[in-house]
N, C-alpha and C positions, 0 to 999 in steps of 0.2 A: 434564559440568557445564554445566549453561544460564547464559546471560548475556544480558541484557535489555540493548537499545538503542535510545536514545529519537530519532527522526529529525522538523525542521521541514519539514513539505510544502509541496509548492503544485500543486494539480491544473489542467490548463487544459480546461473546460468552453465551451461554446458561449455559458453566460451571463455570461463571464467565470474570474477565478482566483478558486479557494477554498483558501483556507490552511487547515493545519491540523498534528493529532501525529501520529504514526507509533510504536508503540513496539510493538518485535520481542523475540522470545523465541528462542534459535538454541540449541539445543541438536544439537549434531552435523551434520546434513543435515535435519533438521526445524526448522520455524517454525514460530512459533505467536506471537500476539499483538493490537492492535486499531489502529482509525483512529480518529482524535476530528476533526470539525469541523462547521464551523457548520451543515452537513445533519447531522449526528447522529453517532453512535457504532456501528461493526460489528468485531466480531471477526473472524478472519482466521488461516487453516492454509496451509501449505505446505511445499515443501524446493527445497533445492538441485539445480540440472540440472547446474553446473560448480564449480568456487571460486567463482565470483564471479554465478554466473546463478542467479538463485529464478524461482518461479513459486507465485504464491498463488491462492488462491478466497475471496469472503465475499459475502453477501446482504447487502444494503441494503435499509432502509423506504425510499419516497417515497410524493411524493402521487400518482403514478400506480402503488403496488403494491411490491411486492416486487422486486427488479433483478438476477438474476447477475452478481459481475463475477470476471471470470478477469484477473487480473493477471502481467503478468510485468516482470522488472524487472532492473537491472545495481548490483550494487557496485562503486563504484571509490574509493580511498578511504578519507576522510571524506563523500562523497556517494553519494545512491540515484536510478537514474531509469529509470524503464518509461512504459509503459503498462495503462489499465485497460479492457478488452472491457467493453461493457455493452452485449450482445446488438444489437438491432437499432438501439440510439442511437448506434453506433461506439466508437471508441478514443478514451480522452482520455491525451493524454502527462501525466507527475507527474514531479517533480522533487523533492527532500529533500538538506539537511543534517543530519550529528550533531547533535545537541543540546550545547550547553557548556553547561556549569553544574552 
């Protein structure tokens, strides 16, 4: 059975933090689900490496192209927090709460 879980982010970028949604699809040891914020909207695959370790992939538009980003990340929690590889721009660390409401 899959269960969707909606997480508040905060990426930190070189041009600063970009807020935004996080909402996961976990069905067993697979993910599936999307990012929303103010750079746009990518869906996003992956599974679990432990209980508590994921590891995602998803494409992002920008103005310079298309961007691989390999994500890996930690549940502890009520909170989520990794990193996103985006090839030769580096790692940007993220942080996330559950969502109430």
């Amino acid at each position: 059975m899959s269960q969707a879980i909606t997480y508040n982010i905060e990426i930190e970028t070189p041009l600063g933090v970009i807020p935004g949604m996080l909402v996961l699809n976990i069905d067993q040891q697979n993910i599936s689900g999307f990012c929303s914020t103010s750079q746009g909207n990518a869906s996003l695959t992956g599974k679990f490496i432990s209980e508590q370790d994921v590891i995602c992939s998803t494409n992002v538009s920008t103005p310079l192209g298309n961007l691989d980003l390999k994500i890996s990340g930690k549940f502890e929690g009520d909170g989520l927090s990794g990193k996103a590889k985006a090839g030769v721009w580096g790692s940007f660390p993220f942080k996330g709460k559950k969502h109430q409401g």
